[in-house]
C-alpha positions as CSV (number, residue, x, y, z in Angstrom):
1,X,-25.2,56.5,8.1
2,X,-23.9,53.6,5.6
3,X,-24.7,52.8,2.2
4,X,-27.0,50.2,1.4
5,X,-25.2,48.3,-1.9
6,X,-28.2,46.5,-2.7
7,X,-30.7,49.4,-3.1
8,X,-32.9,49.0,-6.7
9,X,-35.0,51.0,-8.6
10,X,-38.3,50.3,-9.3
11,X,-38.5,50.4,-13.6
12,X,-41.9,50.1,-13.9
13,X,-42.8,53.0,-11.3
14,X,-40.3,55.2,-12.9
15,X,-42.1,54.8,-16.5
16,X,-45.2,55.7,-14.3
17,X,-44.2,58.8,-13.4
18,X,-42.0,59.7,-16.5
19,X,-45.3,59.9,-18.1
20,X,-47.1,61.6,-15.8
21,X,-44.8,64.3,-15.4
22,X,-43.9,64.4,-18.9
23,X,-46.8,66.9,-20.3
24,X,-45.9,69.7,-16.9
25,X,-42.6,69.5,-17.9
26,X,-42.6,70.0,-21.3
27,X,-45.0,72.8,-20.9
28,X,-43.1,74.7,-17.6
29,X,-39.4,74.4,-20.1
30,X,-41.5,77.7,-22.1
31,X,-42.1,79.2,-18.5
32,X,-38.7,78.5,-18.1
33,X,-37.3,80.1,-20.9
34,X,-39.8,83.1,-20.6
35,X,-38.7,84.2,-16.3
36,X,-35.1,83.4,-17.8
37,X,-36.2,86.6,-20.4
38,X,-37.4,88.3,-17.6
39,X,-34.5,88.3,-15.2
40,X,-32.0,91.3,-16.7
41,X,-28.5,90.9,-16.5
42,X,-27.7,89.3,-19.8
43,X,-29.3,86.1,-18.2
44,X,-32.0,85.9,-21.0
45,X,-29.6,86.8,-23.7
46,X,-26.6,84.3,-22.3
47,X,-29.4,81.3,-22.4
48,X,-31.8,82.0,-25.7
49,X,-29.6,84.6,-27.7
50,X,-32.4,87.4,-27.1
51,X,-31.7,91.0,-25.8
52,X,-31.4,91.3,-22.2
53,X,-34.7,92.5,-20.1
54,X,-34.6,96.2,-18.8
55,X,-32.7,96.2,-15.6
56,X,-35.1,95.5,-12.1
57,X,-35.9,98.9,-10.4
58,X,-33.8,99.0,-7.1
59,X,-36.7,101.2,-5.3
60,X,-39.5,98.7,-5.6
61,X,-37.0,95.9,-4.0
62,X,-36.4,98.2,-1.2
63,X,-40.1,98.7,-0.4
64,X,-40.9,95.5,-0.7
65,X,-38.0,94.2,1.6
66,X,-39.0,96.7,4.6
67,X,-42.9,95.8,4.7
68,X,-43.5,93.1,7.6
69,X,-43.0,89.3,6.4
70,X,-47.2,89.4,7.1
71,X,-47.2,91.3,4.2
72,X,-45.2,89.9,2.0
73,X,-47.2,87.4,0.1
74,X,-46.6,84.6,-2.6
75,X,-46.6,87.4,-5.3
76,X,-44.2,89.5,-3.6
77,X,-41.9,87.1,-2.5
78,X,-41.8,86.0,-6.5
79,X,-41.1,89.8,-7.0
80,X,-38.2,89.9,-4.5
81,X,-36.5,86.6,-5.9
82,X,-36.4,88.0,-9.4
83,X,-35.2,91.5,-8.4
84,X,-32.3,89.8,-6.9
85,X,-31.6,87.3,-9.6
86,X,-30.9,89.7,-11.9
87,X,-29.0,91.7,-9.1
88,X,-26.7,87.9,-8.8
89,X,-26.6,87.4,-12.1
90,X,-24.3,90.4,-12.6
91,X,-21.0,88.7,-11.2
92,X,-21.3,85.8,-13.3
93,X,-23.2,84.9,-16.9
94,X,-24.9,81.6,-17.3
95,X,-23.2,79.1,-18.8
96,X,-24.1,78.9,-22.6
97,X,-24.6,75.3,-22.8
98,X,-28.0,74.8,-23.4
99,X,-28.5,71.4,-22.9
100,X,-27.1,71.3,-19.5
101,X,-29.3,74.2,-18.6
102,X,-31.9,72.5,-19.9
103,X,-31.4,69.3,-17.9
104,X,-30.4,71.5,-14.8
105,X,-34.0,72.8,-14.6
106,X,-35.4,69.4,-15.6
107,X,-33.5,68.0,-13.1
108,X,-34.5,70.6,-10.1
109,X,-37.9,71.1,-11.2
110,X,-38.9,67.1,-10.8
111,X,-37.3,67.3,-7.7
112,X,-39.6,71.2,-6.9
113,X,-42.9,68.8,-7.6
114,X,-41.9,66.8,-4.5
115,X,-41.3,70.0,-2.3
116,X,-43.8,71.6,-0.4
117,X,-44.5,74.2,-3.2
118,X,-44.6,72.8,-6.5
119,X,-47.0,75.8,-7.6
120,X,-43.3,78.5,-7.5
121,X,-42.2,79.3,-11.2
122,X,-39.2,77.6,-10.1
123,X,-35.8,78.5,-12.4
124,X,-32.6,76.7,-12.4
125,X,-29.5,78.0,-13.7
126,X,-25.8,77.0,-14.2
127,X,-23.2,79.9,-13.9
128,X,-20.2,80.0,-15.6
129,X,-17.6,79.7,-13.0
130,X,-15.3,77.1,-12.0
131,X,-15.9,77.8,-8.6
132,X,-18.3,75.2,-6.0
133,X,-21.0,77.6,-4.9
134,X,-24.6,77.6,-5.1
135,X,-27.2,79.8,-4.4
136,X,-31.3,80.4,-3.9
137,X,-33.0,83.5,-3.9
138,X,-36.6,83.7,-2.7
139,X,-39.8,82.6,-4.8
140,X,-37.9,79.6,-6.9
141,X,-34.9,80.9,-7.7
142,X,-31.7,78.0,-7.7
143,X,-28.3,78.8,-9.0
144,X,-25.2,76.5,-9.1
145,X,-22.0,77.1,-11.0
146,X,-20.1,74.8,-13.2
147,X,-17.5,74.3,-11.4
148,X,-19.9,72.3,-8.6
149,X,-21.2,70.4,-11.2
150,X,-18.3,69.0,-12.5
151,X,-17.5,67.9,-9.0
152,X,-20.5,66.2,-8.7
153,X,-19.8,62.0,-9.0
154,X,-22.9,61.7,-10.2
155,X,-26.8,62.5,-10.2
156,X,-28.1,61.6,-7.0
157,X,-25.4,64.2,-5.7
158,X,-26.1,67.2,-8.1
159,X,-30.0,66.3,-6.8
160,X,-29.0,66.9,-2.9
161,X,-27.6,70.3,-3.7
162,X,-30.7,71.2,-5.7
163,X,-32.8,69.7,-2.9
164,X,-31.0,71.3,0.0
165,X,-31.7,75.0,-1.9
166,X,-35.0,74.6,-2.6
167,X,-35.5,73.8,1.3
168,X,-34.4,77.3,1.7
169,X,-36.4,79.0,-0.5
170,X,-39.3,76.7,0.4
171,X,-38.6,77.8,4.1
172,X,-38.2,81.3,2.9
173,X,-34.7,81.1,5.0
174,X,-33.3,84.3,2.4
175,X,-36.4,85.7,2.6
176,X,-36.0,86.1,6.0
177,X,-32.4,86.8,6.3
178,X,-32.3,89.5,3.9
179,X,-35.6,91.4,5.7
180,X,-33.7,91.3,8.9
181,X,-30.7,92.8,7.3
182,X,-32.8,95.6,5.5
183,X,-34.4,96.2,8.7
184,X,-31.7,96.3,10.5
185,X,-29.8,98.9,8.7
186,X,-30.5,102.7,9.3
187,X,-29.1,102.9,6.2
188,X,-31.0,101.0,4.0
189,X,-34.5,102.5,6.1
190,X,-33.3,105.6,5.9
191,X,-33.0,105.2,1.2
192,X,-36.3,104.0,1.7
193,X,-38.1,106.5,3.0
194,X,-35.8,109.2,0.4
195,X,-37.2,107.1,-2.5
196,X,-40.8,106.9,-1.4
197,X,-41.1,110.7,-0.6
198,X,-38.6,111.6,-3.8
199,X,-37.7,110.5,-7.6
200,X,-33.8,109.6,-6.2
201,X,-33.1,106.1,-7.7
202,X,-30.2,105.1,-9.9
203,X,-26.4,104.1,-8.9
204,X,-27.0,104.7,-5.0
205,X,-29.7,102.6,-4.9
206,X,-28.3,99.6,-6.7
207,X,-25.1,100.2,-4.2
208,X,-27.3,99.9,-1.0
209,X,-28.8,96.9,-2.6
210,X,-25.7,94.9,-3.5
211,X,-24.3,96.0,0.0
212,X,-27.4,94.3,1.4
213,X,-27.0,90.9,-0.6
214,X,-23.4,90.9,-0.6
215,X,-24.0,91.1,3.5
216,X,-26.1,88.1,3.5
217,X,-24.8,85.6,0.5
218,X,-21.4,86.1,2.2
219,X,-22.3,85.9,6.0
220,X,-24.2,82.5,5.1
221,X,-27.8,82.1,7.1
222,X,-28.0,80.7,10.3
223,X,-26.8,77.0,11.2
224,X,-30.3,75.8,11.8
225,X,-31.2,76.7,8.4
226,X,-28.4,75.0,7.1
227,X,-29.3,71.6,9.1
228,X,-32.8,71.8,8.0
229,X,-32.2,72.2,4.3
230,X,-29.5,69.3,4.6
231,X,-32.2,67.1,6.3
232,X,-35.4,68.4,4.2
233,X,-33.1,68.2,1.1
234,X,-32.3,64.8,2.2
235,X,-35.9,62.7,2.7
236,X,-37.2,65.4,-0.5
237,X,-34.3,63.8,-2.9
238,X,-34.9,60.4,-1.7
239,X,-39.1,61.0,-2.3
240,X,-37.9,62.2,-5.8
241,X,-36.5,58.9,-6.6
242,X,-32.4,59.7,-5.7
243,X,-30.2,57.9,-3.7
244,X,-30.8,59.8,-0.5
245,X,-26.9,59.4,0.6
246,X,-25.9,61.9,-2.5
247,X,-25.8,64.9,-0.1
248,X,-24.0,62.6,2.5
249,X,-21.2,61.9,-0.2
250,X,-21.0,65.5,-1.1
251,X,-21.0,66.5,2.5
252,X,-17.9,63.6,3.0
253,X,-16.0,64.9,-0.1
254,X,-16.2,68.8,1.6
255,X,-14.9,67.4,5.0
256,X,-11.6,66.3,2.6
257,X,-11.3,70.2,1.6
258,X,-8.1,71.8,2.4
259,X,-9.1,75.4,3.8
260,X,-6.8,77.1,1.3
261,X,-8.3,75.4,-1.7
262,X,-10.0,78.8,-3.6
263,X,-12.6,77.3,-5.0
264,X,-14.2,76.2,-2.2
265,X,-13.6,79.5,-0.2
266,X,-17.2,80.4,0.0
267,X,-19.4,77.3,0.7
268,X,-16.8,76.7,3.2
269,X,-17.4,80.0,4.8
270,X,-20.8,80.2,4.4
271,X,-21.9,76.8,5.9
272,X,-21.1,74.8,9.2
273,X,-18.3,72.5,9.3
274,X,-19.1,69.2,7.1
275,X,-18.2,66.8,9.6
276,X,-20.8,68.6,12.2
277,X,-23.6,68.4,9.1
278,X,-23.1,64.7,8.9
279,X,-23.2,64.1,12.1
280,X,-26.5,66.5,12.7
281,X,-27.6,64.1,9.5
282,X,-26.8,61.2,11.9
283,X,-28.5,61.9,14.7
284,X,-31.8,63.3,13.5
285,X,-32.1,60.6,10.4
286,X,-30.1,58.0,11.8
287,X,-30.7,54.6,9.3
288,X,-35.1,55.0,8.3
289,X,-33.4,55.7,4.9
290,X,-31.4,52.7,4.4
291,X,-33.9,50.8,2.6
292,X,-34.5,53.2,-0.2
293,X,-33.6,52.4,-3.4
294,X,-32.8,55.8,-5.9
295,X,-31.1,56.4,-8.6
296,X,-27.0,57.1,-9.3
297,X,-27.1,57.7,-13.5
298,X,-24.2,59.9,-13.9
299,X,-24.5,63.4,-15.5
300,X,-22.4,62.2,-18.0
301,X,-25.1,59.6,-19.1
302,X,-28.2,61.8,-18.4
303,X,-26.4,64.6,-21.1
304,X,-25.3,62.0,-23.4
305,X,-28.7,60.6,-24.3
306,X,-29.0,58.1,-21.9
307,X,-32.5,57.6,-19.8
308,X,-33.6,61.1,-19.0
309,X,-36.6,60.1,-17.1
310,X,-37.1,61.2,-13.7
311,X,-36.4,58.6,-11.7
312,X,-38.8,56.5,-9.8
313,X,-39.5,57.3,-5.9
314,X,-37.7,55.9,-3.6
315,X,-39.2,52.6,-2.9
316,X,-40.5,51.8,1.1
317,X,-39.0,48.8,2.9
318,X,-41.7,45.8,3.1
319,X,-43.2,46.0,7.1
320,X,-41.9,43.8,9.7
321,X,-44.4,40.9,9.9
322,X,-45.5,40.1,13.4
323,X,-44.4,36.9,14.9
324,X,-47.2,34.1,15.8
């Protein structure tokens, strides 16, 4: 896959849609700021200066989590993904700069509208750690740290990340893992059947749970899912109006990684190799993205006032005209 220098974006398309998304966005920033309340943990305190939101019940997580995925609907998968959010969110605190919060969840909800489930109350947060991690948690839950976003050279980059999560919750690849993990442990079946025929709850249940998670978040899902949400993540950020090669330029700065660099510890263990996610992004995209244009505004420019309109969708090359 190789750059295209002369890609453009289309201005007048761009105002388009900055308009039309304008009035959703405005009015989902409220939602935003009201499942940010919601989640426990300090999260809602750390981002509006409010009091923190009871702590999620452990016991309801676990039931939900051991029903079939046939019975695990929108509403419960929203459920689940909140649970665990506030579960996450007590390792690390958001990062108290509102306005990048506030563009972080601009940024990844544009790019939600182009997924294939726009309708999730979809939530983007920045951690506060200077590590290069991020996360997703079932029902439109996205969480990146501030340590990948200083890393990032500029939008397009930060919107490939975003992109490649929300394949995996739009996928429900968590979802998944995490059931097959509950399910899979005696354990775990065993605490769930105690707190359905008894009023046990408390510290050993929030220990099973963070057992569970910390299982999955640092086992990393399966390769496949990890090549899907590189390749989903890739045409969705391109149909949001990004570059489409952002992800490729993250994925070429992570193949430069040294493997005892500590900040990367994590994503590195949690993910295939970068060079084999290139070249999966090679062989199943190969060059049908070349002539899309998309933007490359830095973060830098996008928090310092500059145009914070969501950029335009990547424009189509003109078809081949037949000959004769």
């Amino acid at each position: 896959m190789h750059r295209n220098s002369g890609w453009k974006r289309c201005a007048g398309v761009a105002t388009l849609f900055a308009a039309l998304a304008a009035a959703p966005l405005a009015a989902h920033s409220q939602n935003v700021m009201n499942i940010l309340n919601s989640l426990g943990g300090g999260l809602g305190s750390a981002i509006t200066g409010g009091k923190p939101a009871p702590a999620a019940q452990g016991d309801d997580l676990i039931s939900l989590l051991t029903q079939s995925m046939e019975n695990i609907d929108e509403a419960k998968e929203i459920e689940i993904g909140r649970q665990l959010a506030a579960l996450l969110l007590g390792a690390k605190p958001a990062h108290p700069d509102m306005a990048l919060q506030r563009y972080v969840n601009r940024l990844g909800r544009w790019i939600s509208l182009q997924s294939p489930r726009p309708g999730l109350p979809w939530t983007f947060v920045v951690l506060d750690d200077p590590g290069y991690n991020a996360f997703a948690a079932p029902g439109g839950y996205v969480f990146v740290t501030k340590g990948l976003i200083d890393r990032c050279a500029d939008e397009s980059e930060l919107a490939g990340i975003l992109a490649h999560e929300i394949t995996h919750v739009t996928s429900k690849h968590h979802l998944q893992a995490i059931r097959q993990s509950a399910m899979a442990g005696v354990g775990t079946q065993l605490l769930a059947s105690q707190i359905r025929t008894s009023n046990m709850a408390g510290q050993l249940v929030k220990d099973q749970l963070l057992s569970l998670f910390r299982t999955v978040y640092t086992k990393g899902l399966s390769q496949s899912d990890e090549f899907e949400a590189d390749r989903s993540g890739v045409a969705m950020a391109a149909k949001a109006g990004f570059d489409p090669y952002g992800l490729v330029s993250v994925l070429q700065q992570l193949r430069t990684v040294t493997p005892d660099n500590p900040m990367f510890t994590l994503t590195m263990s949690t993910h295939p190799a970068a060079q084999a996610r290139l070249d999966y992004l090679e062989q199943s995209m190969g060059r049908q993205l070349d002539g899309l244009g998309g933007s490359r505004a830095t973060i830098a420019q996008r928090l310092g006032g500059g145009n914070s309109a969501p950029p335009a969708p990547a424009a189509r090359p003109a078809p081949a005209k037949k000959a004769g």
